[in-house]
N, C-alpha and C positions, 0 to 999 in steps of 0.2 A: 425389707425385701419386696421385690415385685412380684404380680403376679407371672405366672408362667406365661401366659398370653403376649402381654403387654413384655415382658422379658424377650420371647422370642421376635415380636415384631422389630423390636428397638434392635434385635440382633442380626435380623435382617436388611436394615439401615444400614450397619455399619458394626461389622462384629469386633464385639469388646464392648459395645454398649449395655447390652443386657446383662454382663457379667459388671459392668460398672453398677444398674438397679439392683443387681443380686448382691450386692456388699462386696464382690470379690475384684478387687481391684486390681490387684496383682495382675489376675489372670486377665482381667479387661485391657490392660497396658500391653501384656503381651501377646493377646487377638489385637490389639490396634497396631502395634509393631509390626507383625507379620503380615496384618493388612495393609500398609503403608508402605513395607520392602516389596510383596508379589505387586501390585497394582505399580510402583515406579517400574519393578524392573520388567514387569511384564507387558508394561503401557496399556494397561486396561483402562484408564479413565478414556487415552484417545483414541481407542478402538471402539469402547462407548459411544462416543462422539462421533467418530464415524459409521457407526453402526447406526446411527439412528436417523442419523444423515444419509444413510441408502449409499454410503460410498463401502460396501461389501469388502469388494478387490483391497482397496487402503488399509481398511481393516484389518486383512489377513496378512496384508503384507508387515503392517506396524505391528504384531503381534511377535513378541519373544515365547514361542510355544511353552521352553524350557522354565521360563517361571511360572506362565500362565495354568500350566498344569498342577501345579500345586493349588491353586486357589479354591475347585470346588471341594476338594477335604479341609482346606481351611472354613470351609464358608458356614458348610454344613453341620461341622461340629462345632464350632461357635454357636448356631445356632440349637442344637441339641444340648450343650453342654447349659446355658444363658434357661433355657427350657425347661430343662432338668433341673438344674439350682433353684429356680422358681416353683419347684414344686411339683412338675408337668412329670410325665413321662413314668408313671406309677407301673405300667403294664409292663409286664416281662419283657416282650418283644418290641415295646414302642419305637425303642433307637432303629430299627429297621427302616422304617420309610426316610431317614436322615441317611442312612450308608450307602441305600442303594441310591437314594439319589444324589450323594456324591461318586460314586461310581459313573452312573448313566452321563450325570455330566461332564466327568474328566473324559469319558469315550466322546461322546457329544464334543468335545473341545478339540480332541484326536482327530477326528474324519471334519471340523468343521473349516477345513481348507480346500475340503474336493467333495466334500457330499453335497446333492442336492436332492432337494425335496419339490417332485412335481417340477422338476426342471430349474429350479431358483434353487441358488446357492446363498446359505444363510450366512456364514461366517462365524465368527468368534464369541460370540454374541446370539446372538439369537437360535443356533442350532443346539448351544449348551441348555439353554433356558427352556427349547422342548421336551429338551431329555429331562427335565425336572419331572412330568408328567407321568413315563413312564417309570421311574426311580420312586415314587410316590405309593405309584401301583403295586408293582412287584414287593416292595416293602409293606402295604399293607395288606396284601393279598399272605405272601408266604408266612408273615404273623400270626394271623389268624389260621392257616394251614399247620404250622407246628403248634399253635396251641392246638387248636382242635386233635391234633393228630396224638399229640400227650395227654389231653382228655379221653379221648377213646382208649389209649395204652393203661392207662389207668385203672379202668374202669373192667376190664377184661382181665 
C-alpha cells in the first residue's frame, strides 16, 4: 500500500491510479473508466488544449457541459478516496476540503462560459481550477469550526 501522500498525488494524475498503489484495483478500473467516458464525452483533453493555447472562446464552445459537470465529483473523490485508503484523512472532518472543492468547481464550470474575472473570461479550464482555492478554504475553515464548535459543546 502507498503512502497517503504519494496515493493522492498519483490520484491527481489520473484518478484510479492511487486506488491502483492502494491494492484496490477494482476501484482503480472503475475511477479510470469513468475517467475515460467524462473526458471523451466531455472533450476535456481538447479544451485542455485549447485552454492553454489561449484559445478561451474554442474551448467553451468544444465543451459538452453535460458531461463535463460530472468530472469535478469524479475528480475529487478519487482523490479523497486513493487518500484515505492510504491512510490519510484520520480527522473527522478531513473529507471537507475534498467536497467543497468539488462543489466550487462544478459552479466554477457552471458560470465558466459567461464569467469574467477583471474583465478576462477564463473558460472551462481555468475558472474551474480557481475555484479549487476557495473549495479548500471553506472546507478547511468550516472543519475546524464544527470541531471547535463540538469542543466547546462538550465541555459545557
Amino acid at each position: 500500500m502507498a503512502n497517503n501522500k504519494e496515493a493522492l498525488l498519483w490520484s491527481i494524475a489520473l484518478p484510479g491510479f492511487g486506488q491502483f498503489l492502494n491494492g484496490k484495483l477494482i476501484k482503480g478500473i472503475v475511477f479510470m473508466f469513468l475517467e475515460f467516458l467524462i473526458n471523451v464525452k466531455g472533450h476535456f483533453n481538447t479544451i485542455i488544449i485549447s485552454s492553454f493555447q489561449g484559445h478561451i472562446k474554442e474551448a467553451i464552445e468544444q465543451a459538452d457541459y453535460q458531461w463535463l459537470l460530472f468530472y469535478p465529483c469524479l475528480y475529487f473523490f478519487s482523490m479523497w478516496d486513493a487518500f484515505k485508503d492510504g491512510g490519510g484523512g484520520k480527522g473527522k472532518y478531513s473529507f471537507l476540503p475534498f467536497v467543497f472543492c468539488a462543489y466550487f468547481v462544478t459552479v466554477g464550470c457552471i458560470y465558466s462560459s459567461h464569467f469574467r474575472l477583471f474583465g478576462l473570461l477564463l473558460g472551462p479550464v481555468w475558472l474551474p481550477i480557481l475555484f479549487v482555492v476557495p473549495g479548500i478554504v471553506t472546507g478547511v475553515v468550516l472543519g475546524k469550526f464544527i470541531t471547535s464548535f463540538h469542543k466547546r459543546s462538550n465541555v459545557s
